[in-house]
N, C-alpha and C positions, 0 to 999 in steps of 0.2 A: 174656565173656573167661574162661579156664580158668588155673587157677594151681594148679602142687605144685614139690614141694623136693625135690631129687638131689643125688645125692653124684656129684663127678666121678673116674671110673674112667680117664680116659686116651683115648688117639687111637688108630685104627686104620683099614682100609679094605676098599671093601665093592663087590665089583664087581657089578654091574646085570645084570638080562635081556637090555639090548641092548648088553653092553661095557663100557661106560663104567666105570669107576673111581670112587668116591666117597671123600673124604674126612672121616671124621667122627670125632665125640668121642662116647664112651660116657658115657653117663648111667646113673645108677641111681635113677628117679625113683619116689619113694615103696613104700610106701604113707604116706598123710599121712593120720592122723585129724583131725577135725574137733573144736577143743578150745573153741573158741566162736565165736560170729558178734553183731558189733558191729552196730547199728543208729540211726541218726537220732534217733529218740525218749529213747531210755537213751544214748548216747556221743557223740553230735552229730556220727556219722559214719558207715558201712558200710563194713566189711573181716569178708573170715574168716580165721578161727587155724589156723592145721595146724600139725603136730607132725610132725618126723622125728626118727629117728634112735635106733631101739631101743637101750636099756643096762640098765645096772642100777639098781634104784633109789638106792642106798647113793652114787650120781652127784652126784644132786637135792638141793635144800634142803628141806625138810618143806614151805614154800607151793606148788612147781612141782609136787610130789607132788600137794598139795589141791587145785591146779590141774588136777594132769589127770585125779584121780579122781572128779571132780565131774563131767568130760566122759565117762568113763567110760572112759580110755584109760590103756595100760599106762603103764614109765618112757621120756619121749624126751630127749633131750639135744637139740634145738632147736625152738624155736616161734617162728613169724614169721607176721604180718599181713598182709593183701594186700588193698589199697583197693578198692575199687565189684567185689569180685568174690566176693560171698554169694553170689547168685544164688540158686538153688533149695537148696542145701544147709543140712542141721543139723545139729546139735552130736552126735557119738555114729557121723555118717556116715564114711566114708572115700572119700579122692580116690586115686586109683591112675592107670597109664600109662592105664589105656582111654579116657580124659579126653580123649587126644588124638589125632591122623589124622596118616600116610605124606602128604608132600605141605604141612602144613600150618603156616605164618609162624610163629617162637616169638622172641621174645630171652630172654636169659639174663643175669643178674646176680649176681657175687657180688666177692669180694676179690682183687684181682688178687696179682701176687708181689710180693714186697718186693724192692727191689734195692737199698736200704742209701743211703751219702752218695754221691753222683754228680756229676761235674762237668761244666760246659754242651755237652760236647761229646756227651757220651753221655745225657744228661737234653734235651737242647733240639735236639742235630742242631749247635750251631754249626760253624763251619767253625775249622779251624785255622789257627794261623797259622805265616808259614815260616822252617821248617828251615837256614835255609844263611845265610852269612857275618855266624857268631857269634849267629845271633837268638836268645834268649832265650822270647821269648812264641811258644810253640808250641802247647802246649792252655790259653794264659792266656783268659780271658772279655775283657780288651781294658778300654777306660776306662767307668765306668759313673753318671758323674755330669761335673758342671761346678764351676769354683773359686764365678764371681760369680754366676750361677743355672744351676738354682737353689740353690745351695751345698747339696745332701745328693741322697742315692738315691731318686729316685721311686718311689713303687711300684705295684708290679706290672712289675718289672726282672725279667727272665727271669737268672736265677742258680742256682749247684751249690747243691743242696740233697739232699732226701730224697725220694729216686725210686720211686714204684711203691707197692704195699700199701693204696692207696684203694679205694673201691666203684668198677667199671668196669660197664656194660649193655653186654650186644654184642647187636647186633639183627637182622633178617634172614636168623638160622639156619631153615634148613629141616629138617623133621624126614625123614631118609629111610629108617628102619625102628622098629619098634616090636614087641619082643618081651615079650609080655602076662604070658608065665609065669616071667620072669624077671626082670619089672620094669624092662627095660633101653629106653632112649630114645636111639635114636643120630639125631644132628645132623650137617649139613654143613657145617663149619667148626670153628675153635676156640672156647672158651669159656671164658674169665679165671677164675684160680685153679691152685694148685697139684694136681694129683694126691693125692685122698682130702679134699677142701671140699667145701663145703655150697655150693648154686646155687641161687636161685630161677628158674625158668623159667615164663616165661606166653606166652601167645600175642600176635601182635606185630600188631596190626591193629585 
């Protein structure tokens, strides 16, 4: 299983050798240095560290610094773990787009958008209610309990709340170009998150 970290650059489209149309989102996957590799024996588990996202160091706190000087990598602004997928790599190596093939299953994971307080209609899909002779409950959510039981709200009551801005995976994107010298990874489909986030993308199989 192959895993690096992209920044989402946006959607565009990509027509084929035989016509076809594609739709896809630009990635900009790595390069990811290798800041360390976790192990069974010393952590009581296997993941490796990559680091994206050149800056400056004046960014970092003096331990992220120590951190990545110790792996012998410039200043990055994020570092994230990626479970049972050391594989053959070490600390000092770098994962780039070559990592991965035209053709080949990936999901992508990161923060999806935030869409603020929301109410059931636009958070859950309910249906409304109607319109004409004086009704009052139009987008109301309707009754959501009982007087003598069980006298209060159950939960896990589908209600307006705070919509959106959780971890999302989308799965099933297929990669359908890869340009090596520009670092760019385009996918067919969308991928959760704002325009200019951090993605992690692994292969999906």
């Amino acid at each position: 299983m192959t895993a690096i970290l992209a920044r989402k650059l946006g959607m565009t489209q990509r027509f084929l050798d035989d016509g076809r149309v594609e739709r896809v989102t630009v990635l900009e996957a790595g390069p990811c240095p290798v800041t360390a590799i976790r192990t069974i024996e010393r952590d009581g588990y296997e993941a490796v560290q990559l680091a994206f996202g050149a800056c400056k160091e004046k960014v970092l706190t003096k331990a992220q610094l120590g951190h990545l000087k110790k792996a012998d990598a410039s200043a990055h602004r994020h570092v994230v773990e990626f479970r049972d997928e050391a594989g053959e790599l070490l600390v000092g190596e770098t994962v780039t787009v070559d990592a991965f093939e035209v053709g080949e299953k990936v999901k992508v994971s990161g923060k999806c958008k935030g869409k603020g307080f929301a109410g059931t209609v636009k958070r859950h899909n309910f249906a409304r209610g109607p319109v004409t002779h004086g009704s009052h409950n139009v987008r109301a959510p309707g009754s959501i309990g009982a007087s003598a039981w069980p006298a209060r709200v159950m939960k896990g009551i589908r209600g307006p709340g705070r919509m959106g801005g959780g971890r999302v995976t989308q799965r099933g994107l297929t990669i359908v170009e890869i340009m090596q010298r520009r670092n760019l990874m385009l996918v067919r489909g969308s991928v959760p998150g704002p325009i200019g986030s951090t993605v992690e993308v692994r292969t999906d199989g």
